[in-house]
Structures are given as C-alpha cells and as structure tokens.
C-alpha positions as CSV (number, residue, x, y, z in Angstrom):
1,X,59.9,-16.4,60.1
2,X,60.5,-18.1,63.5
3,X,58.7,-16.4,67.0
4,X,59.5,-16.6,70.1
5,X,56.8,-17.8,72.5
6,X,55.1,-15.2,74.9
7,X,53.7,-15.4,78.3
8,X,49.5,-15.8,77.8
9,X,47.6,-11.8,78.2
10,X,48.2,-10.1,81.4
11,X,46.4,-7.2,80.0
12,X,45.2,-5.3,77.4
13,X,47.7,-3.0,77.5
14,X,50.8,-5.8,77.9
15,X,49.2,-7.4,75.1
16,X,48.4,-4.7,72.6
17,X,52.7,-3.6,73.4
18,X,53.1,-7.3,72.1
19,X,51.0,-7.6,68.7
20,X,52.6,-3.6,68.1
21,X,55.9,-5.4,67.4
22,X,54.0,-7.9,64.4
23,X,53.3,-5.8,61.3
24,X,50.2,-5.7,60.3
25,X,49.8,-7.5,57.6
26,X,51.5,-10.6,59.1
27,X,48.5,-9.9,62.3
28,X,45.4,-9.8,59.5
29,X,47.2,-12.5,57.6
30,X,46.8,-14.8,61.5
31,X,42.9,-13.4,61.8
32,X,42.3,-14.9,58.0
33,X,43.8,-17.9,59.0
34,X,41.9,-18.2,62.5
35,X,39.2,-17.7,61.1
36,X,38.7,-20.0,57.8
37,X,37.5,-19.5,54.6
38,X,33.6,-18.5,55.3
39,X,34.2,-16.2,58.2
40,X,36.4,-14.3,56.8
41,X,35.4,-13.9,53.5
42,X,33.1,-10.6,54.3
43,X,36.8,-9.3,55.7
44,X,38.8,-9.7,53.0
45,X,35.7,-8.2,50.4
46,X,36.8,-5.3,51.8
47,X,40.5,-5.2,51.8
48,X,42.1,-3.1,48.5
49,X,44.4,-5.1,46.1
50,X,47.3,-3.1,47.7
51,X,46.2,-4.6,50.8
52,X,45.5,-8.0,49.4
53,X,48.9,-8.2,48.4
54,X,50.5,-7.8,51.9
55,X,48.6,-9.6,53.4
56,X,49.2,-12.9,50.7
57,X,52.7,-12.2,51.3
58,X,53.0,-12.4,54.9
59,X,51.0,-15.8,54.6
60,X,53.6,-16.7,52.1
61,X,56.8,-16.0,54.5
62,X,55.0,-17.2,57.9
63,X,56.7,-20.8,58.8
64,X,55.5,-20.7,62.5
65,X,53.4,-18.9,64.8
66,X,53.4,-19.5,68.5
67,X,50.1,-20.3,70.2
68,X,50.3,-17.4,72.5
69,X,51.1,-14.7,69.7
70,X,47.9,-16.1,67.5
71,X,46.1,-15.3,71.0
72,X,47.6,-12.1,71.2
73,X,46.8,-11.0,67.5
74,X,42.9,-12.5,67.7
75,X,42.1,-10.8,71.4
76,X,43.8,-7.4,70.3
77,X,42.0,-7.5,67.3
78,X,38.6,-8.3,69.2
79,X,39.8,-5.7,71.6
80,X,39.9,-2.9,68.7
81,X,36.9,-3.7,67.4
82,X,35.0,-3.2,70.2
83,X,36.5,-0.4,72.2
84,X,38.8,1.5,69.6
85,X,37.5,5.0,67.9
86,X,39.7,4.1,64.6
87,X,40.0,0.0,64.8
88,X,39.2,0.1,61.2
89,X,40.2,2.2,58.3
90,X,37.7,4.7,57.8
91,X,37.1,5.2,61.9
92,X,34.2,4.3,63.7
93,X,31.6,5.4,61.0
94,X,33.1,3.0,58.6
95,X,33.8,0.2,61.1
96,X,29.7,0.6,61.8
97,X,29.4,0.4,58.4
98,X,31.3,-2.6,57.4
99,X,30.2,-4.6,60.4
100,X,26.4,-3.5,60.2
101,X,25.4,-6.1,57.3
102,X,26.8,-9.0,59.5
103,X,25.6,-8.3,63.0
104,X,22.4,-7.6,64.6
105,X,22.1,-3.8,66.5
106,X,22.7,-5.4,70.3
107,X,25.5,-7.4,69.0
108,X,27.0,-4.2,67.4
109,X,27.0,-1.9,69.7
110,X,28.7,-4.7,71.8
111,X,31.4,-5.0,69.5
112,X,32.0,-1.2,69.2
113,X,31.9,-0.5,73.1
114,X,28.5,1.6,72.7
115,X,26.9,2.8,76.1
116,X,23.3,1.7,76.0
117,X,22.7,4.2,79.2
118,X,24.0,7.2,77.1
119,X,23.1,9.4,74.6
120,X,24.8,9.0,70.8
121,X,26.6,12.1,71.3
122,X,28.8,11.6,73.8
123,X,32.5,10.8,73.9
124,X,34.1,7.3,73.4
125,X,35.8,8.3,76.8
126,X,32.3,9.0,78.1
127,X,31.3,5.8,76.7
128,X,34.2,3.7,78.2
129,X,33.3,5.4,81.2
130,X,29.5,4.1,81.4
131,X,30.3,1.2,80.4
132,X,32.0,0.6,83.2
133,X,30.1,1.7,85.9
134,X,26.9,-0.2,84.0
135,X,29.2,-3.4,84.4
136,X,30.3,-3.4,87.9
137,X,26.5,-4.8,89.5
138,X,27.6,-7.7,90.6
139,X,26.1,-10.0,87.9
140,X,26.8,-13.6,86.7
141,X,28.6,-12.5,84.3
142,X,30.8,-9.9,86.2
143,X,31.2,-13.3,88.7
144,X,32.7,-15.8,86.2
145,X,35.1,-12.4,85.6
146,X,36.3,-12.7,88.6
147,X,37.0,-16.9,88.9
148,X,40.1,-18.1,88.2
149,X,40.7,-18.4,83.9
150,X,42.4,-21.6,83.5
151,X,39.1,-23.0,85.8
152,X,36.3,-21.0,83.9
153,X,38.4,-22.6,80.7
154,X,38.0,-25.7,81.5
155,X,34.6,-25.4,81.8
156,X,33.8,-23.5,78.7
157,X,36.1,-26.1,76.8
158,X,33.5,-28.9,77.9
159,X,30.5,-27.0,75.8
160,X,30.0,-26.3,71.9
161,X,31.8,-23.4,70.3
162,X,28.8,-21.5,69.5
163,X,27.8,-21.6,73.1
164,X,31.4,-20.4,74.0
165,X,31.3,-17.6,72.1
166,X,27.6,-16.7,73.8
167,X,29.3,-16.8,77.4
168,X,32.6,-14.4,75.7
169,X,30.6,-12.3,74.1
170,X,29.6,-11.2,77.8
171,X,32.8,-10.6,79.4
172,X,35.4,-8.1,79.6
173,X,37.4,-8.2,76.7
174,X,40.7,-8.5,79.3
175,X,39.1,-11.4,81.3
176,X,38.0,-13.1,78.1
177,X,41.6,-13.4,76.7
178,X,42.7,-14.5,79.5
179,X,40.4,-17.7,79.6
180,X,41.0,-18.1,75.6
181,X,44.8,-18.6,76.0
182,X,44.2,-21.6,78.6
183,X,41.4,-22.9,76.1
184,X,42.5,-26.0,73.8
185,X,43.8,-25.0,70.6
186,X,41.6,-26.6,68.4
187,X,38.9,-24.7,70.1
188,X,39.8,-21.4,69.1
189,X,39.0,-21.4,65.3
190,X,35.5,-22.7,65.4
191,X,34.8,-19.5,68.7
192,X,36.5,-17.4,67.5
193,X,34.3,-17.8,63.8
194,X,31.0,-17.4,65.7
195,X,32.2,-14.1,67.8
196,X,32.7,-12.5,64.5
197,X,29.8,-13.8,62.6
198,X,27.4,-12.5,65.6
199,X,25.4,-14.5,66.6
200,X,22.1,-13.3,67.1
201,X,20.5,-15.1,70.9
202,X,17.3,-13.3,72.6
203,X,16.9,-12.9,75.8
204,X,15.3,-16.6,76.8
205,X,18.3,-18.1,75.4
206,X,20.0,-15.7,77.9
207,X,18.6,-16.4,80.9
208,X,19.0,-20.1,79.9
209,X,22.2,-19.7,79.5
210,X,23.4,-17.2,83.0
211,X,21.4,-20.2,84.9
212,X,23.2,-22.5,83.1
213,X,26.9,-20.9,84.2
214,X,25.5,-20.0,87.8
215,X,24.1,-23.8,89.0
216,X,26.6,-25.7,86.7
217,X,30.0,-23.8,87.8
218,X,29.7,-20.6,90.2
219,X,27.6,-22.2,92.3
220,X,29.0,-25.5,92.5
221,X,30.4,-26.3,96.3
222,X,33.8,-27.4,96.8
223,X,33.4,-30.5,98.3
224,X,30.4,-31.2,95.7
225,X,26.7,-32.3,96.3
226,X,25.3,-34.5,94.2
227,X,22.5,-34.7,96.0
228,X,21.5,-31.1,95.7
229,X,19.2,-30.9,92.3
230,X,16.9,-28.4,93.8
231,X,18.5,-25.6,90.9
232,X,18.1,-28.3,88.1
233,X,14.7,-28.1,89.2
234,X,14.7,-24.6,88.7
235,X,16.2,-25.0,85.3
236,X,13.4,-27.4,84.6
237,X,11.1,-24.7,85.4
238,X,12.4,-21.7,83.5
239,X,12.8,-23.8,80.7
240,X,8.8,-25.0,80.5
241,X,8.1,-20.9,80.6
242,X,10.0,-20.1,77.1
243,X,8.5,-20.8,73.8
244,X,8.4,-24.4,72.7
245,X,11.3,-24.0,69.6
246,X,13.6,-22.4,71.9
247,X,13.0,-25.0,74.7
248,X,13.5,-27.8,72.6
249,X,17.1,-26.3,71.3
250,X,18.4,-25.8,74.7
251,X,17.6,-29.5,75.8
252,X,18.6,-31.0,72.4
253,X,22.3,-28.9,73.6
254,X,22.2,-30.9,76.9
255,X,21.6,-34.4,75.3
256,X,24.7,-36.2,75.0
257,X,26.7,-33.4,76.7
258,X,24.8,-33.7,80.6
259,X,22.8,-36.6,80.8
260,X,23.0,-37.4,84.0
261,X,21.7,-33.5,84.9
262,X,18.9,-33.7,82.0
263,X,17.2,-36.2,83.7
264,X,16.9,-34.1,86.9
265,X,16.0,-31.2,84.8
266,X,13.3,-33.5,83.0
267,X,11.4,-34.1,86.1
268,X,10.2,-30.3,86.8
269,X,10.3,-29.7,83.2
270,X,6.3,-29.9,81.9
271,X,4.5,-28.8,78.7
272,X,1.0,-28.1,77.3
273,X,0.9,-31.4,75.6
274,X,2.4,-33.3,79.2
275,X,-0.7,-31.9,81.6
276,X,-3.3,-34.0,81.2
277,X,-0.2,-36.8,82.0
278,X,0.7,-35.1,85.0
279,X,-1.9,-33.1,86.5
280,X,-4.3,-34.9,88.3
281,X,-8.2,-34.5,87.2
282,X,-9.2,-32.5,90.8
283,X,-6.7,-30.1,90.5
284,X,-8.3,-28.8,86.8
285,X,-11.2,-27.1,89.0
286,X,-8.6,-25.4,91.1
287,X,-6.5,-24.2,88.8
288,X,-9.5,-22.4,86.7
289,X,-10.4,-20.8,89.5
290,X,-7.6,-18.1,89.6
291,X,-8.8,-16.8,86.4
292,X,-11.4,-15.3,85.0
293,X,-14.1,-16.6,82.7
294,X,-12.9,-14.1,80.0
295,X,-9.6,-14.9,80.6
296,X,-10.3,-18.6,81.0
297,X,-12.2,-18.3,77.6
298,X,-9.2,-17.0,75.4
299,X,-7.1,-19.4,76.8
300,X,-9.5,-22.3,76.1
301,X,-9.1,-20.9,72.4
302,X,-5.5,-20.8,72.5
303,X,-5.3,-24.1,72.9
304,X,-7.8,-25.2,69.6
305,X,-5.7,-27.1,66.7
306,X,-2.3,-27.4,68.7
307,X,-3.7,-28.7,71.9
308,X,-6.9,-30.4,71.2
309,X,-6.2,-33.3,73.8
310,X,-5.4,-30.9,76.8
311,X,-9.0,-28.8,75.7
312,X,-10.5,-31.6,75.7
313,X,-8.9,-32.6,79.4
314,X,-9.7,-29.6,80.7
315,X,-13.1,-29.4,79.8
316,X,-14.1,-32.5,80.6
317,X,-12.6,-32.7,84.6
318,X,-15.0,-29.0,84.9
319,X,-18.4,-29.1,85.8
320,X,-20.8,-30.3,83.4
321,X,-22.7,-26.8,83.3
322,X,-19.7,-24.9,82.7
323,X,-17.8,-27.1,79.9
324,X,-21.3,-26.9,78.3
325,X,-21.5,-23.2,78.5
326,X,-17.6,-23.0,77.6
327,X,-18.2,-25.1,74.1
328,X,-21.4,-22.9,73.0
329,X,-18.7,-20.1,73.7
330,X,-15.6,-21.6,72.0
331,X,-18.1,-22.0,68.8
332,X,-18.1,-18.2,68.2
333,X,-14.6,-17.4,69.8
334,X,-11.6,-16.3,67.3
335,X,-8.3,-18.0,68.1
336,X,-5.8,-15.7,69.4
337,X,-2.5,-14.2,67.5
338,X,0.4,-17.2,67.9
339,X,2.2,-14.3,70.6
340,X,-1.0,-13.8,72.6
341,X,-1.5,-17.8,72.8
342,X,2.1,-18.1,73.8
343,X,1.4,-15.3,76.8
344,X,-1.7,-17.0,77.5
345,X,-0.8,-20.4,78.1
346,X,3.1,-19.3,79.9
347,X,0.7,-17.2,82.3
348,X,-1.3,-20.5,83.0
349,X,2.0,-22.4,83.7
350,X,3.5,-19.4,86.0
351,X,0.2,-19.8,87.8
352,X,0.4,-24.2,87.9
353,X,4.3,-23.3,89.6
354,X,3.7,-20.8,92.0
355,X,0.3,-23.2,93.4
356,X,2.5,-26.3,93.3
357,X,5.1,-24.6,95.2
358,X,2.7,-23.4,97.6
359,X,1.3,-27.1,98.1
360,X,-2.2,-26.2,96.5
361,X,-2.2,-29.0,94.1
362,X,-0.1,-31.8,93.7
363,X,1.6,-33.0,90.2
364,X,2.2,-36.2,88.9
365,X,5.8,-37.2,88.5
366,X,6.7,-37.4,85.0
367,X,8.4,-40.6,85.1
368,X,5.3,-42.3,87.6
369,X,2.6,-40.9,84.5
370,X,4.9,-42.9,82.2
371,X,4.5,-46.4,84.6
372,X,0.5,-45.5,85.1
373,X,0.4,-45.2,81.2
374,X,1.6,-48.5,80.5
375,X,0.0,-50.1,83.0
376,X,-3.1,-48.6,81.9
377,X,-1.7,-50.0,78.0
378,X,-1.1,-53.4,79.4
C-alpha cells in the first residue's frame, strides 16, 4: 500500500485520530519492524497464531511507510502503554503482567502512568490527575519540555541511543514525540529498542545525567561563553562523590563524544587513589581534624587492601604519636561492609570540597601533580 505523508505530532489527541485510521495489525506489524528482531521478540511471544497471522500479512502487503506515520504509530503506541487502562489485551492487569518480567518496578509504573504520590486504589483519572500536578515543579526535566523540539533534537541526536532513551523516558509523552519526529531517522530504531527494553539507571546516573542537560543545553547562553567552565567544575565534582564503577561509565560516555569539556571536567574531578597526588602533605592534619578519632579510625580501615598508598599517605603526613597509636589500632580493626566504605570515604571527599571551597586548604592541580611527577621521575 502507498501513504500519504502527515504533518509531525501536534498532540496526543491529533495523533492518536491519525494511527485510528491504520488497522492494527499494519500498526503492530511498524512496532515489530522498529523495533528489530531482539526487542521485540518478548512482544510477539505473546501474540496468538490468529494474531500472528495478521500481523505477517500486513508486513507482507506494506510497500511504503512514511516517516511521520512510523512516528505516529511508535509514540501512540508508547502513549497507550503508559497512560491507557486497556493498551493491552487483557487491560491493565495483564499489561502489568506482560511487561513485569522486562522492566524494573520504577520503570513500570512509568510506563503504565502510575501515581507514586497515591494510593493503589485510586482511579486512572485520579492517577492522570496526580501525575500532573507532581510534574508541574519546575524541574530540568519539565524545562527541556518547554524548549523548542527541533532544538532539544538536535541535541539529543549528538548523544548515544541508550542515553536518549534515559532523557525520553522523563518527558511528557506529547513533548517527547514531538522531539522524536525532528530526530534523524536512523536514530529512531536503536531509542526506540532501549525505551521498551527498560533500562534500569539509579539515581547517580540521574543526577549525572539532569546536570548534564542543564550546563550542556538549558543553560547554555546565547551568545556563548567558552570561558565559563565553573558548571564543568561542578560536574567534576558530583561525579568524584558517586561510586567508582558508575563514575568511570559516565566519563568513558564523554570520551570521544566532549573532549574538549572532559578535560575541564577532569580538573575538579579527584579520587581516593589521586590524593596523595593532589593534596598537599600540610593539609592531611587539617582535614583529620573535622572528624573524630572513631570516625577517623573506620575510615583509616576502609581504605586497607584498595587504598594501601593513600593509608599509608595519610598516616605518614600525621603526627608521629598518632599514626603510631592509629596502626596499633588498625591491627585489631575489622574492615567495613563495601557500602559503609563507600559512605565513609564520599563523606571524607564532601568534607575535602566544602574546605577547598571555603579556601581552608589548597589542592594541587591535577595536571601540575602530573609535571611535579615527572620531574620528580627525571
């Protein structure tokens, strides 16, 4: 068959008029196609022969499909999923069911249009209700809502699909199909894949990722100031405070892709292993100080096995008297659980920030401890 094209989504309800006019089978027969092979595959397991059949045929008989028809079909089907009572056959019960193996419970109840602030009794009116209310703080994400979609496209279309799909998996389902039809084409399969699959992202990779949005596009100025890397800073920062694994896959997503703003965010960005590189021996004393010796204690044992070097730093720019008393101590001390070490030692760091930024203590520049190492090599 042969389409017409279609202006992009105006709104839900303009575009759910438009898909009601493609049968059905001809819309799940675009979402298998979208989709691919693996992402599908847990839809189709539960299609009935009957169903099958239809929906083989209308691949069968379709020639052509119009860019902004396969939008259409995708966001509407999104749309049902996540705000529809019946979307799926069975109702909501069944849809929970079907989709409960696949996703995690946030990503879920995001999908279905559940009201965290409610009870689970209320109405899906109720619900839609909440939800909306909940929504309109004026958040980053209820801010990249409100920017112009062909602009926020072009900025998504610059990242990987799997963070795309983070960043729509926040917003309005209206406002999100409107940036997707002004996204590239062969964009669409690979997003549209991880939105379905739910992908599971904690809150550390969400913070990363709203400062990432805010510095990188809502607040960027106009005129532009390249100048300005105090928020890069601040990313450096943030991203020092979240565990080590997680750290290390948000800057391995920035290699290659922001270079020139990694190396800003590399300055402020400092680790266990980096301190005795970039804090200077006086400062040790200072920083000790703000805790106390039972506090000072477990995090001395936190830091056994992983961080031998920095113990051994620390105890060794401390008064003689006290590293002495602190070894005979660290002898009969248990190491902590991996969570409490991770608390520990982010506590320290929060501590190390909020002293630097008051002008206690002084760090080293990453890239001048580099030149003093390998002068100190030579």
């Amino acid at each position: 068959m042969s389409t017409q094209t279609t202006p992009p989504a105006d709104s839900a309800a303009a575009r759910s008029s438009r898909v009601a006019a493609i049968p059905p089978s001809q819309r799940a027969a675009v979402i298998i196609a979208v989709l691919g092979e693996a992402a599908a595959k847990p839809i189709v397991e539960k299609l009935d022969d009957a169903a099958l059949a239809k929906v083989a045929e209308a691949l069968e008989n379709i020639s052509f499909f119009a860019r902004d028809q396969m939008v259409d079909i995708v966001m509407d089907f999104l749309f049902q999923l996540r705000r529809s009572t019946g979307s799926l056959r069975g109702g909501r019960d069944k849809a929970r069911e079907v989709l409960s193996g696949v996703l995690d419970a946030q990503r879920l109840s995001s999908i279905l249009g559940d009201d965290p602030f409610a009870d689970t009794d209320v109405s899906a009116s109720e619900e839609d209700t909440s939800w909306d209310q909940a929504r309109r703080a004026d958040t980053i994400w209820t801010r990249l809502e409100q920017r112009p979609p062909k602009a926020v496209a072009t900025y998504l279309g610059a990242l990987t699909p799997n963070i795309i799909a983070l960043i729509l998996k926040k917003l309005d389902v209206s406002a999100a199909s409107n940036i997707v039809s002004q996204m590239d084409s062969e964009k669409l399969g690979p997003v549209m894949a991880y939105m379905i699959q739910g992908q599971k992202a904690d809150a550390g990779i969400d913070q990363v990722l709203e400062r990432m949005v805010e510095m990188e596009f809502l607040n960027v100025s106009n005129d532009g100031d390249e100048e300005n890397t105090k928020h890069l800073a601040a990313l450096g920062e943030m991203l020092s405070l979240i565990p080590a694994n997680k750290r290390d896959s948000m800057v391995e997503f920035l290699k290659g892709k922001h270079d020139d703003k990694l190396k800003d965010i590399q300055k402020s960005l400092f680790t266990f292993e980096s301190l005795p590189s970039i804090l200077p021996s006086n400062a040790v004393p200072a920083i000790l100080r703000e805790f106390d010796a039972d506090a000072t204690l477990k995090l001395f044992a936190s830091l056994r096995g992983e961080y031998d070097a920095v113990l051994e730093f620390f105890l060794t720019n401390i008064s003689s008297r006290l590293a002495e008393q602190m070894r005979e101590d660290l002898e009969n001390a248990a190491k902590p659980a991996q969570a409490e070490c991770e608390e520990l030692q982010r506590d320290f760091l929060t501590t190390l920030m909020t002293m630097k930024r008051d002008g206690t203590i002084t760090l080293i520049a990453p890239a001048a401890a580099e030149d003093s190492a390998e002068a100190e090599a030579a």
